[in-house]
C-alpha positions, 0 to 999 in steps of 0.5 A: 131103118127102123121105123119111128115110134112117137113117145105119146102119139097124140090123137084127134079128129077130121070134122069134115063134117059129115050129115044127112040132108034130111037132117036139121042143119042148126041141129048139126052144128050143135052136134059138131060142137058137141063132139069137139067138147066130148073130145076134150072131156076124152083127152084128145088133143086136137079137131080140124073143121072143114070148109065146103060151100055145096052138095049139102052134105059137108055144111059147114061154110066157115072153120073159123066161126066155128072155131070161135064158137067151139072154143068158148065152150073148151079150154084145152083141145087144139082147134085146126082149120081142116082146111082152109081152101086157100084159092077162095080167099085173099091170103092177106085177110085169111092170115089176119083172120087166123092171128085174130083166132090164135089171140082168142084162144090162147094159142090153140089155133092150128092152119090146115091148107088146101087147094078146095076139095069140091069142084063145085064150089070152084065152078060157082066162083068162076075158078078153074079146078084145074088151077087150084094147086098152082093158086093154093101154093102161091096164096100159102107162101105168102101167108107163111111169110105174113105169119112170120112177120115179113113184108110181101109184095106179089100178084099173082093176078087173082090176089094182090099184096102191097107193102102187105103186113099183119099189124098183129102177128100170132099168140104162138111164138110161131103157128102150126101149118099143115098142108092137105095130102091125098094121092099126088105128090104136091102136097109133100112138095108144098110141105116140104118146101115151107116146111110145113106139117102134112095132113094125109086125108086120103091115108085109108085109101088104096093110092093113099096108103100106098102112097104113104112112103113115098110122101114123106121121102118126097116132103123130106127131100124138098125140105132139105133142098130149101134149107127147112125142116120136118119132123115126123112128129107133125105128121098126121094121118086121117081114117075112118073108124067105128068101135064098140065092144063087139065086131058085130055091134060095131057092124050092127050100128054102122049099118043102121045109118050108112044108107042113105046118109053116106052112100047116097052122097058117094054115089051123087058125087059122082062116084062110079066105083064098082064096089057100090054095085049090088049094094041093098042094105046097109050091112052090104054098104058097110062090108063094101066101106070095109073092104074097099076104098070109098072116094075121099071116105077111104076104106072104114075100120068098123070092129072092137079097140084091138082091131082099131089099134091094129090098124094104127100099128099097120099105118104106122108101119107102112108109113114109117111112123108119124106123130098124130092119127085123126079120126074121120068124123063120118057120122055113119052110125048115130050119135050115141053110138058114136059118142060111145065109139070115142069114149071106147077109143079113148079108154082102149086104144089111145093108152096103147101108143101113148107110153101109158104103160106104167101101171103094167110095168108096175104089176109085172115088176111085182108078179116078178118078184112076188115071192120076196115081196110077200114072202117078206108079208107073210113073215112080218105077219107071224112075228106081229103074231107071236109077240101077241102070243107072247103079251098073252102069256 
């Protein structure tokens, strides 16, 4: 079967986020904003904000203040929770919350779902991370029945819902609902039997990518078994990339800010990969995020807009095709440089997978057939000449 193309694929980013503990935390949620309002002035289509609760590195506790915020300050761009971690919140007020968001911005809310992705911060609830799948797929059930206007009765012990309704159901005839996919196939059955979007987070690393088949035949599947539907469409893959006009200045401005900021944080949550081994400088740590698959980072394409739209076009072929490619927001290099990273790829790369070709049919359409078409000048030329010549006389 031949693979799906979208006709305009729509772009975006995953703002985890990610900063330096040496830098000002107010100072990073301005520049967090910042971007989104860059985004929109660049024609991306949508920004999903993360929520963490510990390590210092991924600060931003709540994606919906933020959200609230940001969205005074745009009027276009499509805002996600990115995502939410469903076993730290009773679903009931998470989907109010969320209804509320929707009403504020005129529609623009998308909900992301998720287990949590750091243990720690389950540690510091008394939640077991061990239970985190389970709770996320009870809690997001009865969240999609709530967002349709249904009325849940369910405990599950950690969460209890009475006779629970929303007393205002969303702007949006109905809100988008993506669920978080790393390696494991629970994701895709999550989204598969609601018949939800799927979110690939870990979609540039070595499992994830491989992985990448496998997880949408699964999600199909447990859609048809269920009655529902999914549509490639609504399938959004996540890598890291950074673009400027040479290999060599991308690599240059990568390797200015990766150490400490995102090795430091790699190797401090734990990660015994050996790819760290014998890094020293920032040009080492940034052949190594290159070469290799960096924990949740996955693997970093650093190089001009045709390298970066070549590896859109190798994930779109080993995926068999998907409807939306999102952007990590590491924060590797610094913030000229990065903001300079996605005006490149707004000018260079989205137009390649967006049906923007018109402009080179036209020329090619002319090129074809320039002998007529200015053969046909030419001759109009000389007779306005010779009727001059002629009025002389």
């Amino acid at each position: 079967m031949e693979n799906y193309r979208p006709d305009c694929m729509k772009f975006g980013a995953f703002i985890a986020p990610y900063h330096a503990l040496n830098e000002n935390h107010t100072m990073t949620l301005e520049r967090d904003m910042k971007l989104v309002q860059l985004m929109e002035e660049l024609d991306f289509d949508e920004a999903w904000i993360g929520e963490h609760h510990s390590a210092g590195f991924e600060a931003i506790a709540s994606p919906e203040v933020f959200i609230a915020a940001v969205a005074e300050r745009t009027r276009r761009i499509r805002l996600g929770t990115g995502v939410s971690s469903l076993s730290y919140h009773h679903p009931l007020i998470l989907a109010d919350r969320m209804v509320q968001l929707d009403h504020q911005t005129r529609g623009r809310i998308m909900f992301g779902a998720g287990p949590g992705q750091l243990p720690s911060d389950a540690v510091m609830m008394g939640i077991d991370p061990r239970k985190q799948r389970d709770m996320m797929s009870a809690s997001l059930e009865c969240i999609v029945d709530l967002l349709d206007g249904k009325v849940v009765n369910r405990d599950e012990g950690w969460f209890k819902l009475c006779e629970a309704r929303l007393q205002n159901l969303p702007y949006q005839r109905r809100m988008e609902v993506a669920v978080a996919c790393a390696v494991t196939p629970s994701g895709p059955v999550t989204a598969g039997r609601l018949g939800a979007s799927m979110l690939s987070v870990a979609a540039s690393s070595g499992e994830g990518f491989a992985s990448l088949p496998d997880h949408w035949r699964i999600c199909e599947e447990v859609a048809r078994e269920n009655g529902r539907q999914v549509h490639r469409d609504s399938w959004r893959i996540v890598a890291p990339i950074h673009i400027a006009e040479t290999r060599e200045q991308a690599f240059a401005e990568v390797s200015q800010g990766i150490i400490p900021n995102v090795l430091d944080y790699m190797r401090k949550m734990g990660a015994q990969l050996e790819c760290f081994n014998g890094i020293e400088t920032g040009a080492d740590a940034t052949r190594s995020w290159s070469e290799n698959t960096w924990m949740t980072f996955g693997t970093l394409t650093c190089g001009t807009p045709d390298d970066v739209a070549n590896r859109i076009e190798q994930m779109l072929d080993q995926s068999g095709g998907f409807g939306t490619f999102l952007l990590l927001a590491h924060n590797a290099a610094n913030w000229e440089a990065t903001q300079r990273s996605y005006e490149l790829f707004s000018r260079y790369v989205m137009p390649r997978f967006q049906n923007r070709d018109r402009r080179t049919q036209s020329l090619e359409w002319i090129s074809d057939n320039r002998g007529q078409l200015f053969g046909s000048v030419m001759q109009a030329t000389q007779q306005a000449m010779e009727k001059h010549r002629e009025r002389l006389a």
